[in-house]
Structures are given as structure tokens and as C-alpha cells.
C-alpha positions in Angstrom: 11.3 0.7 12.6 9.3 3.5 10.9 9.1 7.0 12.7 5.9 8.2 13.7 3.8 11.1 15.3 5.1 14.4 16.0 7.6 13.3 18.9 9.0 11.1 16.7 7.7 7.7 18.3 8.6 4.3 16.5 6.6 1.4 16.5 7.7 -2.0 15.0 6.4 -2.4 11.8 7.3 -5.6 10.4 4.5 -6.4 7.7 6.5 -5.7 4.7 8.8 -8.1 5.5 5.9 -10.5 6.5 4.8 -9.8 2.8 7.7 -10.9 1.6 7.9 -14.3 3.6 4.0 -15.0 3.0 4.4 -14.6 -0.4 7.1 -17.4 -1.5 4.5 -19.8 0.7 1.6 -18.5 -1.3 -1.2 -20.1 -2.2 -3.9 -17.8 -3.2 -4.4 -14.6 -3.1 -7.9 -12.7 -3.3 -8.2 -9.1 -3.6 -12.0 -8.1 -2.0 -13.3 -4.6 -2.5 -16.4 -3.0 -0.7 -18.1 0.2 -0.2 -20.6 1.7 2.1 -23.1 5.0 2.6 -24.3 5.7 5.9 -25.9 8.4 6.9 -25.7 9.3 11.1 -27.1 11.3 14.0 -25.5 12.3 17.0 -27.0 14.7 19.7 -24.1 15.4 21.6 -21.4 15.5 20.0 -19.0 16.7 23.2 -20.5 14.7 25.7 -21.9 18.1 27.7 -24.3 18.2 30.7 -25.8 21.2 29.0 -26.0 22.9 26.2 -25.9 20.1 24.1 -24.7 20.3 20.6 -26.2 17.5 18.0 -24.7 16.6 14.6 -26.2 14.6 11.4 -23.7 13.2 9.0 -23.1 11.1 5.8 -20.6 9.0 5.2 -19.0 7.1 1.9 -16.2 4.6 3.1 -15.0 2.4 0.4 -12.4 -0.7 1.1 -9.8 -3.0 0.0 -8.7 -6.1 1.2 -6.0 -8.3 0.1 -5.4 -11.9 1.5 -2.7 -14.2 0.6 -3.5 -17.7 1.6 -1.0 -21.0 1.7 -0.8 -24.3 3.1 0.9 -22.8 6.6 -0.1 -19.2 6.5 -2.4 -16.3 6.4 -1.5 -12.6 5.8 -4.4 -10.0 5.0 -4.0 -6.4 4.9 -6.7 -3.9 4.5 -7.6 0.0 4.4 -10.7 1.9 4.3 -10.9 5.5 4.3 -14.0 7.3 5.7 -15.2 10.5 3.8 -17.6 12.4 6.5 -19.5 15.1 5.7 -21.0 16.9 8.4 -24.1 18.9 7.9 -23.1 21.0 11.1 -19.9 22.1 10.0 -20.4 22.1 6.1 -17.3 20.5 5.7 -15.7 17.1 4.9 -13.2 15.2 6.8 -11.1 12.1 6.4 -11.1 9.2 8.5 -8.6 6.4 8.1 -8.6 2.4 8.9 -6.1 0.3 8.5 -5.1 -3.1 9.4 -2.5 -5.9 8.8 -2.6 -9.6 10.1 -0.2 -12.5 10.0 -0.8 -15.8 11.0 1.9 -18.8 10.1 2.4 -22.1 11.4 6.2 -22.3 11.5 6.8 -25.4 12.9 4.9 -28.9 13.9 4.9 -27.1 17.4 5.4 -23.0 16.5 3.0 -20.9 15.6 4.2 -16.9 15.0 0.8 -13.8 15.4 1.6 -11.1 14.1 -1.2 -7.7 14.0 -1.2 -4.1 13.0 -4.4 -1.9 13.5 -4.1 1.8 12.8 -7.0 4.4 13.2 -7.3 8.3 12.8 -10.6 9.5 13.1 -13.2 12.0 15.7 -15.0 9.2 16.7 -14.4 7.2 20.1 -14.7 3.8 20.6 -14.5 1.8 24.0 -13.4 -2.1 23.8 -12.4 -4.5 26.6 -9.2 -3.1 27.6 -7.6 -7.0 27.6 -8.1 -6.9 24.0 -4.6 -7.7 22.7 -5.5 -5.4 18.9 -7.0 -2.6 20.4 -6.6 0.5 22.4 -9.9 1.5 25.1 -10.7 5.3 24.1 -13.7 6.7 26.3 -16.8 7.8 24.7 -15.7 10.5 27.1 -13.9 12.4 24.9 -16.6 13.7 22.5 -15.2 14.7 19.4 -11.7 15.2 19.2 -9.5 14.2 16.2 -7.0 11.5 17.6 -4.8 8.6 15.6 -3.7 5.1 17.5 -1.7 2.4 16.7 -1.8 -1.4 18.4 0.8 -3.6 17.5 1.4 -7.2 18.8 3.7 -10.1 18.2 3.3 -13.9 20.1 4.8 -17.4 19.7 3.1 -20.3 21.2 5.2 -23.4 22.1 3.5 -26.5 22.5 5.8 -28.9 24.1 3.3 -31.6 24.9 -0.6 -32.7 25.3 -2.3 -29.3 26.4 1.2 -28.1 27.2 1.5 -24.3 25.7 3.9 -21.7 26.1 3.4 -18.5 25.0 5.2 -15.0 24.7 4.6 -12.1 23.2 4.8 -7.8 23.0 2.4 -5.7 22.6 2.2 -1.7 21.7 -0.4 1.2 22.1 0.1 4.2 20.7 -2.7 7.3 21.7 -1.6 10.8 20.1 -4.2 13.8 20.0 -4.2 16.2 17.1 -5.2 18.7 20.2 -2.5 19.5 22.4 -4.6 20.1 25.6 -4.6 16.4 25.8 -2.4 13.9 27.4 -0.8 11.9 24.4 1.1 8.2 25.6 2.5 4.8 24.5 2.3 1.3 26.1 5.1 -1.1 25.4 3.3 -4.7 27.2 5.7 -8.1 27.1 3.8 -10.9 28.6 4.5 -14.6 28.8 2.5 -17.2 29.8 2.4 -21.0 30.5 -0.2 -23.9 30.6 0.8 -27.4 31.9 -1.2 -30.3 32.2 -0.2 -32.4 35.2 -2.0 -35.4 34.3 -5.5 -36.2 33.1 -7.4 -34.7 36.3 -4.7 -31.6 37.4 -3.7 -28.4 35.4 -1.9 -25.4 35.8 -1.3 -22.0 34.5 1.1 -19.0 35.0 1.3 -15.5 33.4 3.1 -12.5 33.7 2.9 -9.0 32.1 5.0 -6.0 32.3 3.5 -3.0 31.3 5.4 0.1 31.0 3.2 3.6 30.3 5.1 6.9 28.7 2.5 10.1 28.9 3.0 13.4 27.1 1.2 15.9 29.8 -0.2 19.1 27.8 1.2 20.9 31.4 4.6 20.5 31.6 4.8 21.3 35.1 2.7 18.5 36.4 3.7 15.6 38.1 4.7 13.4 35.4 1.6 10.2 34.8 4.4 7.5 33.5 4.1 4.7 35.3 5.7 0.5 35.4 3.4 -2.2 36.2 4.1 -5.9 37.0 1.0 -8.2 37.2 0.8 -12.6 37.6 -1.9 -14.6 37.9 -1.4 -18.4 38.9 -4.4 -21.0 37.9 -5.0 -24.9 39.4 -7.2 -26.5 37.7 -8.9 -29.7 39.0 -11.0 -31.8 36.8 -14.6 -32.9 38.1 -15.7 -34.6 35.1 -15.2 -34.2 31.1 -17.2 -31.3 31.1 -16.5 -29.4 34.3 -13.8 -27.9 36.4 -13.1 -26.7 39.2 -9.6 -24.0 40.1 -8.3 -22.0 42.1 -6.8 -18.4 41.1 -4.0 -15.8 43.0 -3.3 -13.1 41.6 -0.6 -9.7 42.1 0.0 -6.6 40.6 2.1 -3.9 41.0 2.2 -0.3 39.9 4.8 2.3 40.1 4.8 5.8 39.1 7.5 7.8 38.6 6.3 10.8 39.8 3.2 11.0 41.2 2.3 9.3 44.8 -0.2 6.7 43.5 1.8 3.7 43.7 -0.7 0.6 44.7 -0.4 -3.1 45.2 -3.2 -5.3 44.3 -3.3 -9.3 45.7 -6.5 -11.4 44.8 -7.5 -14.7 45.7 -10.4 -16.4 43.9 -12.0 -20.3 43.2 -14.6 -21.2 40.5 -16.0 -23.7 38.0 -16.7 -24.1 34.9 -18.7 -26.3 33.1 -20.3 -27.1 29.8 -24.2 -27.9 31.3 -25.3 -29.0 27.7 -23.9 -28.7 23.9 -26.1 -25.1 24.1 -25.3 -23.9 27.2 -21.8 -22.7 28.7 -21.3 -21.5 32.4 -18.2 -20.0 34.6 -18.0 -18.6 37.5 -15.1 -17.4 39.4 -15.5 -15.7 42.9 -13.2 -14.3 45.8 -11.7 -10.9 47.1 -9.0 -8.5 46.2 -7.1 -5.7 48.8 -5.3 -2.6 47.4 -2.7 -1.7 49.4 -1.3 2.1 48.6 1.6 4.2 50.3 0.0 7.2 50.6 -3.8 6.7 50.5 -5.7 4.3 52.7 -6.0 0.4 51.8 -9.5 -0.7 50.0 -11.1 -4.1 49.7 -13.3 -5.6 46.5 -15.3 -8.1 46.1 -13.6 -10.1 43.1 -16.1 -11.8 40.1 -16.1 -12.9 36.8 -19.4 -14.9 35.8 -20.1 -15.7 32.2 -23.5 -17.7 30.9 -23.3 -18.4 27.3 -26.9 -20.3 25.7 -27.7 -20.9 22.6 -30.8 -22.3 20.6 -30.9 -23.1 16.4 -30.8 -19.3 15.6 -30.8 -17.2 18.9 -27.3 -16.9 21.2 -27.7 -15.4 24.5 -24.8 -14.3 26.9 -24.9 -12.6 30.4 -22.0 -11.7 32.3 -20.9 -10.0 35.8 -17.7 -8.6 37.1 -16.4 -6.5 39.6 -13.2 -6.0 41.3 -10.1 -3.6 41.2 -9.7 -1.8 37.3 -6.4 0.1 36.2 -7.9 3.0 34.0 -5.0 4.4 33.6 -5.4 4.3 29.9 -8.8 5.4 28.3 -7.9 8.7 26.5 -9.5 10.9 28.7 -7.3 11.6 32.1 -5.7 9.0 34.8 -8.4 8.0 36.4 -6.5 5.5 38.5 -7.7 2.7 40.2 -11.0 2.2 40.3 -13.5 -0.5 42.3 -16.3 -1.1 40.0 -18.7 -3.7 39.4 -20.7 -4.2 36.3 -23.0 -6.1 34.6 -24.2 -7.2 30.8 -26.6 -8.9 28.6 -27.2 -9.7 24.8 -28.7 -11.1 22.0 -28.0 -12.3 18.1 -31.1 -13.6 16.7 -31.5 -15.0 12.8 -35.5 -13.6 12.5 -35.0 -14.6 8.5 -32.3 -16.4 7.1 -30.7 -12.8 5.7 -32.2 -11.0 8.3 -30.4 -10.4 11.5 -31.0 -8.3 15.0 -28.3 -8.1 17.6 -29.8 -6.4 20.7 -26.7 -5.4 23.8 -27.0 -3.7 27.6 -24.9 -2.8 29.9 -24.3 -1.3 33.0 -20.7 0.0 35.5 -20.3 1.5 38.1 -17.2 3.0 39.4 -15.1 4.5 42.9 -12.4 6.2 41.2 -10.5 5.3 44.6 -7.3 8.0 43.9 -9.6 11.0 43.6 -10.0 13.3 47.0 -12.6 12.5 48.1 -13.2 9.3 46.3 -15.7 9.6 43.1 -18.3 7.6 41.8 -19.5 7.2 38.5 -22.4 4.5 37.0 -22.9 4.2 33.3 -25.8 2.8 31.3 -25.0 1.3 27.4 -27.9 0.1 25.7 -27.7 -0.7 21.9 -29.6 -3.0 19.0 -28.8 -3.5 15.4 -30.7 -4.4 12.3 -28.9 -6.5 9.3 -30.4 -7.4 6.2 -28.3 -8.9 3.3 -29.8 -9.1 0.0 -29.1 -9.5 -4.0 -25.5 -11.9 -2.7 -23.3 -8.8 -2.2 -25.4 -6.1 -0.4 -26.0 -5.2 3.2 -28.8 -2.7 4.5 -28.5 -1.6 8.3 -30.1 0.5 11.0 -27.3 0.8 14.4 -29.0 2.4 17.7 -26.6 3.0 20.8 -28.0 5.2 24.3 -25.5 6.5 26.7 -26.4 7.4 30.1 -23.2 8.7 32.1 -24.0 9.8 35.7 -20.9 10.8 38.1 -20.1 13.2 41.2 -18.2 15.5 39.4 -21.0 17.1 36.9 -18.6 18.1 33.8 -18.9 14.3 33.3 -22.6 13.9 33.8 -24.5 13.5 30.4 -26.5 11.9 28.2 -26.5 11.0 24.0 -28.3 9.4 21.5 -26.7 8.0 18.6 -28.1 6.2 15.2 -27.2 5.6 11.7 -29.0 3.9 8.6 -26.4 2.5 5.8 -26.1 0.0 2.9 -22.8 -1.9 1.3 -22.0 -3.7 -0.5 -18.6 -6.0 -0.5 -17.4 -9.1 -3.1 -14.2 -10.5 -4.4 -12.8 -8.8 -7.3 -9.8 -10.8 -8.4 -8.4 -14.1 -7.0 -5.2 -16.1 -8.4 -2.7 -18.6 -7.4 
């Protein structure tokens, strides 16, 4: 256990260790070096309604990565600092990625995951909060120096045909450099199981305990930690070899320690999915949810989760649809608490030459921050594309675009920003041995 951050948190760290195993199992090992120029704009840097404050930049980030490589296992580790230079400031900062993985087949039926992704940087970035390597900061924030930390361990049991069990810890670590924000850690267990009944019927169970420890910047507030237990149970039914249909129920539970927010969630869902062609994949799953809360009045949701995946010999298309009941307890910003939201998005990766690639995404959410007196809403437009061409075997030239349209009741949060860099790398193997 290695101490970190100014309260002295600890995470597990366990890679050296994993070093050490990996390498009496080695195979090969390749050591792959890379660097990259970029030079960006943003113009508005603090996410303002007014008064908007824009920023150019250049960047110089170069990277190592080392991968050890055996019969039974992979380990990779990498770093890659980022030297910024900002033309509004005149002055250079230092951003740091990190990153460890270990994979290893320990067994005919164990397999161990282990990950490690550290980051300390201005920038934020917003993933799919289920993402088991990252942590969800808000573009929100603006600029403000932050570092996290995502750690995560499984073991998957197979015990039969399609019979897996799985369980697992993960923890998130969020700690501003700023002291006006609200710094936490996540500690997540989860466990899961899939049985196949026989060749038509399946099942599926999973549980996670979450358990949420926030440093307020105002001491005398009502303390934001909170315990959540969540389960979802799954029947699956099989129509043919290619399509399903199930049924889903689902519960979750959150408790605060302090603050009177406490809410319990039940959902009830069916849907099918099926694999129409060899190009084109489609689920849908479809029913309600009801919030019921102690001190605040009970809500109902529509609940959705549609996915359409096509692809042709060098375009892939996806759409997708959700909505429902959201925790967003954890984006960096505040507590914004429950939330019923819907959203919606679309994208593209098309090959136009054979080194010559666009990706083109959109999205679009819209939230009712349901604890907020009265109740808020918020809708927010994403739309981004991307240029890639790679050249001479080793380099990479790029152009990124991304346009943020963030509209709420409460007009601190309203705003609007444009952001775009240009950039070329280049990345190859420098040494390899057995």
C-alpha cells in the first residue's frame, strides 16, 4: 500500500509485484517509444456564460511503453508526460499519464485483471461512468489542475459451458490541487454470476457495493459520503441462434450519512437482442423505473437502452438511446444527485484511403437533477469529428474538432466552447528481446 495525496489516502498498488510474477513467465518483452506535437485552441477555457476567456496551446508529449509478453500473460506499463505551453499564460506546465495492465491466465478455468490508470493534468475528460479504468470528470469544471487514480482487480471462474463467475474491486480517487473543491474516493466490490440453464435458458446476477468518502472545502456542510447497494437479475430465453429474448429487475439503494437524500430505485425491463446479419447488431431493452425517496416526493422514468451497431467493408455505424434514473454523484463538479435523463447518440469510423481515416461522433442529454429545489433541468449537445492520416510506417498527422453546447436553469452552468487541435507522431518499437 503506497501513501498518497495530501490526506494521506492509499490505494493498492500491486504492479511491482505483478512485475515480478510476469517476468519469471516471460516471453518477450518490447520496449515502444513515441512522441507527439500538437498544437490546440480552446475558447473558453472556464466554461463561462460570459465573458469568455479563449486559450491556444502547444504541446510536446513523448512516451514509453514497455510490454512483457508469455505464453499465459500480458503486463504493459506505460507513461507519457505532457509539456504544455500556453500562449495565454506564457508559461509551461506538466501533465502526467500513466498506466499499468496485467492480464494472466492462471488456471485452465482462472483468469486474474489487474489495471492502474493515473492522470494529473487541467484538462477534463467525461467517459461512461460504468467504465471499470476510468473516473467521469465534467467538462464542467473548466480548467482546474486535478490528479485521479482508478484501480481495479477481477477473477473470473468458469465452472462450466458459458458458466462465469466473476469478482472484483474497484477504486477512484478525485483530489483537486484547488481547495474550493470537493475532493473523494470510491472503494466499488462487485460480483457477478452467469449460468446457463440449458441450451435455450440463461441467467445472470450482479451485485455492487459502492461506498463514496468526500472531502467538502466547507467543513460545516452536511457531509456528501454516501453507501450504495445495487443488483440487477437477467433471464435470458433463446429464440434462435442469433436472437434472444430476457427479462431484467433491477434495485438500488443509496444511503447518505448526512444529508437527507437517501433514494431507492426498482426497475423492471424486457428486450431482445439479435444479430440481423454478420454486419448488423441490434438490442433493445425497454421498461420503467420508480424512485422512492424519504424526504422528497417519488418520481417515475421511462427505462431504455437501445443499441444498433452496422457495419460495411470500411464504414461502422452505431446509434444508441437511453434514459432512465442516473447517480451523478461523482463527476468532479458538485453532487448533483439523482437525475432522470434521457439521451441519445450517433457515430461514424470511415477508412476514405487505406491510411486515411475520419471518425465523426454526436450526442445529445438531457437532465432533471430531481434533488435540486425546485427540480433543474439541463440538456447538452456534443458534437465532434477527427481526421487521421498515417504515413512513412511510423507517423501519424491529425486534425481533432469537438463543440459543446450546455444549456441549464441555473445560468452559471449555461455555456458554450469550441475546441480543436492539429498534431503529428510518431510511435515504433525500439528494442525487443526474449
Amino acid at each position: 500500500m503506497i501513501s498518497l495525496g495530501k490526506q494521506g489516502r492509499t490505494l493498492p498498488l500491486v504492479f511491482v509485484f505483478l512485475l515480478l510474477y510476469a517476468s519469471a513467465a516471460l516471453a518477450e518483452s518490447t520496449l515502444r517509444g513515441g512522441i507527439s506535437l500538437e498544437h490546440g485552441y480552446d475558447s473558453n477555457i472556464n466554461r463561462e456564460p460570459d465573458n469568455e476567456v479563449d486559450e491556444s496551446t502547444t504541446t510536446l508529449s513523448p512516451s514509453l511503453d514497455y510490454t512483457l509478453k508469455s505464453r499465459r500473460s500480458n503486463f504493459s506499463l506505460g507513461y507519457s508526460p505532457g509539456f504544455v505551453y500556453s500562449y495565454l499564460t506564457d508559461d509551461v506546465r506538466t501533465d502526467h499519464y500513466a498506466s499499468a495492465r496485467y492480464d494472466v491466465q492462471a488456471s485452465k478455468s482462472l483468469t486474474l485483471n489487474f489495471s492502474d490508470n493515473f492522470v494529473r493534468t487541467q484538462d477534463p475528460y467525461e467517459t461512461d461512468e460504468t467504465t471499470e479504468s476510468e473516473i467521469e470528470i465534467s467538462d464542467r469544471r473548466g480548467r482546474r489542475t486535478y490528479w485521479s487514480n482508478s484501480f481495479s482487480a477481477a477473477a473470473a471462474y468458469t465452472y462450466g459451458r458459458e458458466r462465469v463467475l466473476k469478482i472484483g474491486y474497484r477504486n477512484r480517487v478525485l483530489e483537486n490541487s484547488d481547495d474550493q473543491y470537493s475532493d473523494y474516493v470510491r472503494h466499488s466490490p462487485y460480483a457477478s454470476v452467469n449460468h446457463r440453464i440449458n441450451h435455450q435458458w440463461e441467467a445472470g446476477l450482479n451485485y455492487n457495493f459502492s461506498r463514496g468518502d468526500f472531502d467538502e472545502p466547507d467543513e460545516s456542510a452536511l457531509s456528501e459520503d454516501l453507501t450504495t447497494n445495487s443488483g440487477d437479475f437477467y433471464l435470458y430465453y433463446r429464440l434462435t441462434r442469433k436472437t434472444r429474448i430476457f427479462g431484467h429487475l433491477g434495485y438500488t439503494h443509496s444511503d447518505y450519512d448526512e444529508e437527507p437524500n437517501d433514494y431507492e430505485v426498482y426497475t423492471a425491463s424486457m428486450g431482445i437482442d439479435t444479430q440481423y446479419s454478420p454486419s448488423l447488431n441490434l438490442s433493445v431493452n425497454a421498461g420503467a423505473s420508480r424512485v422512492e425517496r424519504e424526504f422528497f416526493s417519488d418520481e417515475d422514468a421511462l427505462y431504455l437502452r437501445g443499441e444498433m451497431e452496422k457495419s460495411w467493408r470500411r464504414t461502422s455505424w452505431y446509434f444508441s438511446a437511453e434514459s432512465g434514473l442516473d447517480a451523478r454523484e461523482y463527476t468532479g463538479v458538485d453532487n448533483l444527485g439523482l437525475s432522470r435523463y434521457w439521451t441519445a447518440a450517433t457515430g461514424m469510423d470511415r477508412t476514405l484511403l487505406r491510411d486515411l481515416t475520419i471518425n465523426v461522433d454526436i450526442r445529445y442529454r438531457d437532465d432533471t437533477y430531481l434533488e435540486r429545489e425546485p427540480s433543474a433541468d439541463e440538456q447538452r449537445f456534443v458534437a465532434s469529428a477527427g481526421l487521421s492520416w498515417a504515413f512513412s510506417r511510423w507517423y501519424r498527422l491529425y486534425g481533432k474538432y469537438s463543440f459543446v453546447d450546455n444549456n441549464s436553469d441555473i445560468e452559471r452552468d449555461n455555456y458554450v466552447d469550441h475546441r480543436g487541435s492539429i498534431g503529428i507522431s510518431a510511435e515504433k518499437d525500439l528494442f525487443r528481446w526474449q
